[in-house]
N, C-alpha and C positions, 0 to 999 in steps of 0.2 A: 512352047511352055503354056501361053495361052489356050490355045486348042486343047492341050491333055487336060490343063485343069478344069475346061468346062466339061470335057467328059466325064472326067473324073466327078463332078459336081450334080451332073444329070443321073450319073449311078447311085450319090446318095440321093437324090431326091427317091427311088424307088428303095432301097436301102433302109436307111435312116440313121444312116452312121456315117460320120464326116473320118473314121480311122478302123486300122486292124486289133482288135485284141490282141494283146500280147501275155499270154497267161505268166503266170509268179511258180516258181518250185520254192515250196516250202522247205523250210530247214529240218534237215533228219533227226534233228533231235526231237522231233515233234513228235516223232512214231507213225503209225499206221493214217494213211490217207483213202479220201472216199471222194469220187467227182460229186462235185458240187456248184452250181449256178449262185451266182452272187442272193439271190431272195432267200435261196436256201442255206447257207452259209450265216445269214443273220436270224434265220430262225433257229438255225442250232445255237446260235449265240446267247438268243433268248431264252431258249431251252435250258439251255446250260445256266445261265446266269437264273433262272427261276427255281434249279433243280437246288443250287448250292445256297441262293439265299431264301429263307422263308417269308423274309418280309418284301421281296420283289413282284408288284404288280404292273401289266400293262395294259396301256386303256387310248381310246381316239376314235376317231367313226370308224366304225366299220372294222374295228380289228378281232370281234368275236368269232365270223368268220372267215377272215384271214384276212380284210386289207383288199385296197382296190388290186394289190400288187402281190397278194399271197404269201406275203411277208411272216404272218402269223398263223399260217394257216396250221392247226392242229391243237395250237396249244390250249386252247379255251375245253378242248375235249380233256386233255392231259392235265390239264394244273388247276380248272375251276373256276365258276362262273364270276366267284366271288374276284379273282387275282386275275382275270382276264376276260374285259370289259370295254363297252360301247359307251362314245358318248353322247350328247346334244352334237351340235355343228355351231361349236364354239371356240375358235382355237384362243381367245382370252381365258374361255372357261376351260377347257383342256390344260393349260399350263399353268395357269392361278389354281387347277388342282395339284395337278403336282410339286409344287413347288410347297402346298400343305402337307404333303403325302410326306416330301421327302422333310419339310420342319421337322416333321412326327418320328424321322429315326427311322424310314423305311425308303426302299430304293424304288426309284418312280421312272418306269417307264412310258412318256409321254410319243403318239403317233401325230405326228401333221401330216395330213394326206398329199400334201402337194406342198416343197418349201415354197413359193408362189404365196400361201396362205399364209403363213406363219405371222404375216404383217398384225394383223389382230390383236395376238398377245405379243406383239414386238414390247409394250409399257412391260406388259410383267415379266419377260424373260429381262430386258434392260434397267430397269429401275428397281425391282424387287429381284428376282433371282441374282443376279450378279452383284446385288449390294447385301445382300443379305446378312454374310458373315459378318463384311466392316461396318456395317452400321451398327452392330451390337458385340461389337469389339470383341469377335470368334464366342463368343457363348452361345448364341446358335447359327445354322444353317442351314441351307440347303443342297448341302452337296450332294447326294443322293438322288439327283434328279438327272435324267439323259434325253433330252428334247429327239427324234429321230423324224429325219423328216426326208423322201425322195424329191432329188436336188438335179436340175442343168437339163441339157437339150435333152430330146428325145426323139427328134427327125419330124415329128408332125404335133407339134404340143401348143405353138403359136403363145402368146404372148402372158398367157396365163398358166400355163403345166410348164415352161420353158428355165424359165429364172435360177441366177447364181447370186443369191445374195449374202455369201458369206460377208463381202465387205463391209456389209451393216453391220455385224457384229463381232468384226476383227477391233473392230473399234469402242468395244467397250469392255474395262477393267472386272472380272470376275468373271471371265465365261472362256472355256474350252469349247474348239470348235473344230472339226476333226472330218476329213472326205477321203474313203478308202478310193485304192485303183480299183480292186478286183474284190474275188469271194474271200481267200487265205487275208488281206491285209482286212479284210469286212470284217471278220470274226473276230480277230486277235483286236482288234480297235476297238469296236463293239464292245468287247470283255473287258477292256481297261478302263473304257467309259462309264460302264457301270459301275466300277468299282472303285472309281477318281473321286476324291471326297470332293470334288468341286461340278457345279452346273456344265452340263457338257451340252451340245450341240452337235450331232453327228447327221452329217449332209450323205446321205446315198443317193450315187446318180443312177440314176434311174433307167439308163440305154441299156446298164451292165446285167439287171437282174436277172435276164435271160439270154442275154448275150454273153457273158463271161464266163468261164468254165473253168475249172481249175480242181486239181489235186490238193483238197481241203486238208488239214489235219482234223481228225477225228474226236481226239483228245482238249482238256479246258485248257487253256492258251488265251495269252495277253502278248500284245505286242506293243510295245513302249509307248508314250503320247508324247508331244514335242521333239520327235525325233526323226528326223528326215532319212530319205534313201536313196541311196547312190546306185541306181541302175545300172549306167554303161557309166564306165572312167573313159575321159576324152582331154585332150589337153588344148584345145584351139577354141571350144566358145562352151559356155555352160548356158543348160538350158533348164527352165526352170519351170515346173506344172503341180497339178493335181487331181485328182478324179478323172475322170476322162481324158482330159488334156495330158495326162502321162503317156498314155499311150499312139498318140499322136507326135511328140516328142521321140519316143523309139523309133520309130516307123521313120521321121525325119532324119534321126541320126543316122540310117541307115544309108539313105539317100547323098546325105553331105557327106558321109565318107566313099557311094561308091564312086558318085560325079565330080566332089569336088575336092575329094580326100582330104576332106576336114575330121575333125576326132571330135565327137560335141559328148561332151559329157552331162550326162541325165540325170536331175535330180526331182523325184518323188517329194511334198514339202511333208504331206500326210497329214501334219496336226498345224492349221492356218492362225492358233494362237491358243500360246503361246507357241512360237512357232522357235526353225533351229536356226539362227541366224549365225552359229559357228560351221555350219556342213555349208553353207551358202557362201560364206565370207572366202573360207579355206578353197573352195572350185575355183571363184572368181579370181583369190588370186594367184590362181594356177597358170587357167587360160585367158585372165585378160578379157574376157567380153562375158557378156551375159545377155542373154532372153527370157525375159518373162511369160508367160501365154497362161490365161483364160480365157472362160467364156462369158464372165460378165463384161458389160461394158466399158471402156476405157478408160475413163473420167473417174476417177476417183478409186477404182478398182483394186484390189489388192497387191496387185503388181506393182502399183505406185508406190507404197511402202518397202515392198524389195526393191524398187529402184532408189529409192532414198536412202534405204540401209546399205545400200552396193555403193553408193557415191561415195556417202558419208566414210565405208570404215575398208574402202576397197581403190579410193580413188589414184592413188602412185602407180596402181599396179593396170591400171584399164588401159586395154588399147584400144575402143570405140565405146561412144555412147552405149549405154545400159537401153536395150529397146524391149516395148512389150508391144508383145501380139495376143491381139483380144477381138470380144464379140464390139461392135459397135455401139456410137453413142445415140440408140436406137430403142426403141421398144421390142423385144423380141418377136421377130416375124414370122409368118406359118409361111407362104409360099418361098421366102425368100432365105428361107436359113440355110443353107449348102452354104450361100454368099457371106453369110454374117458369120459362120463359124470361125473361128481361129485353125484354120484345118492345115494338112503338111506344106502345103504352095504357100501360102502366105508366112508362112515359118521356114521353109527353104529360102525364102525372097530376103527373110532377116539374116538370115546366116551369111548369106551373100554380100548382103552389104554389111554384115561385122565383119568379113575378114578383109573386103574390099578398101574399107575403111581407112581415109590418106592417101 
């Protein structure tokens, strides 16, 4: 086991991916599909959501054209200098814009170039965007505003392009905060965010936007917020991710059923807050165990919260400790991240000792 997983680990380090994609088929009701790469997938989103609202503008470095990441690439030719726009290298000034944009009754698309940066306007996304409404007792707001920012490992980003920090702002009342797997869940999330009367935060990881492929719907599509997805039904240990980390999770279950014919059942959380704590509750107590896995660090992490809420309204039914597998209580490393990732060995190690468990 040792020997496969340093191979296995020498491979990402040329690689830069600690798992396999595992693409999504979209629901036929959606109609006609077109392949699509996750970058691309959120600029039809952008598209769309520009085409249908008039008052939707997008702005951030570099996204005139297109974004370090090509995220935007076209639309500034399409919809106009004035609604898609460059800014200073301010991310307080970036969000303390939008955050007026959206006062003003208009839908504000905000770019952070790297979630990593975001810390800057951490005051105005935390104290003014999420307070907004209750402090003036709903007579106005900010809901119209959708922070977007590329989020989590990337195989070579080191301690500054690396970062998971949703947990910072799982933890504050007034803010939607949302991390697709793929291209299909990017769009449909994307679209709903814009159009959530409330401050959204939407984290895209950043391995997928050319790594993920997938039979997009073509058509305008929302796909719910607060609503988790059940990928693989499994009745022995439920496992629990998001963004990237879903797919590391299939890839495992696959594993624990052929070795150790265990059934782990996969759940997708998708929107980190408000999040489904009935799709959560109802797995666990199906199969009695649970795993958590990120890639932020372990201390304090978001996983800590679903293990509290697994204890608290899950605990008759557990048959082992609630364990989460995460990045370390570390700074995010460049040569060392194969090691630090939350990848399938370290997640097969947990499943083993939840069923082992007594």
């Amino acid at each position: 086991m040792l020997v496969r997983r340093v191979v296995n680990n020498l491979k990402n380090v040329r690689t830069g991916a600690t798992f396999t994609f595992n693409p999504s088929t979209a629901d036929p009701v959606l109609g006609e599909c077109t392949k699509m790469n996750m970058f691309q997938s959120i600029n039809n989103a952008m598209d769309i959501a520009m085409d249908t609202d008039p008052t939707a503008v997008l702005f951030g470095e570099d996204v005139a054209f297109g974004g370090v990441f090509k995220c935007s690439i076209g639309l500034q030719e399409k919809h106009g200098r004035n609604r898609v726009f460059n800014t200073p290298l301010t991310e307080q000034g970036i969000i303390g814009f939008g955050i007026g944009v959206a006062a003003a009754g208009a839908t504000a698309i905000a770019e952070i170039q790297f979630a990593d940066y975001i810390f800057p306007g951490f005051d105005q996304l935390v104290n003014e965007a999420a307070k907004y409404r209750y402090r003036s007792g709903n007579e106005y707001d900010c809901g119209g505003l959708t922070v977007r920012a590329p989020w989590g490992a990337v195989g070579h980003g080191g301690h500054y392009h690396s970062q998971s920090p949703e947990a910072f702002f799982a933890h504050v009342p007034g803010l939607k905060v949302v991390i697709p797997r793929g291209p299909t869940q990017a769009k449909g999330l994307l679209l709903a965010c814009l159009r959530d009367r409330n401050p959204c935060i939407f984290f895209e990881p950043k391995i997928l936007y050319r790594m993920a492929s997938e039979d997009v719907p073509m058509m305008d599509y929302t796909l719910p917020l607060s609503q988790a997805e059940v990928l693989r039904q499994g009745n022995d240990v439920t496992l629990i991710g998001w963004g990237t980390t879903v797919h590391v999770l299939l890839e495992v279950a696959e594993m624990a059923q052929a070795e150790l014919d265990v059934a782990c059942e996969v759940i997708d959380l998708q929107t980190i807050m408000p999040y489904d704590a009935a799709t959560v509750e109802q797995s666990v107590k199906k199969t009695g165990r649970a795993i958590v896995v990120h890639e932020a660090p372990l201390t304090s992490g978001f996983g800590a919260e679903l293990a509290a809420r697994i204890q608290e309204h899950c605990f008759l039914h557990l048959e082992a400790p609630v364990q989460r597998v995460t990045g370390w209580d570390t700074p995010f490393p460049y040569i060392y991240e194969p090691f630090y990732m939350p990848d399938k060995w370290r997640v097969f190690e947990g499943i083993k000792k939840a069923v082992d468990y007594m």
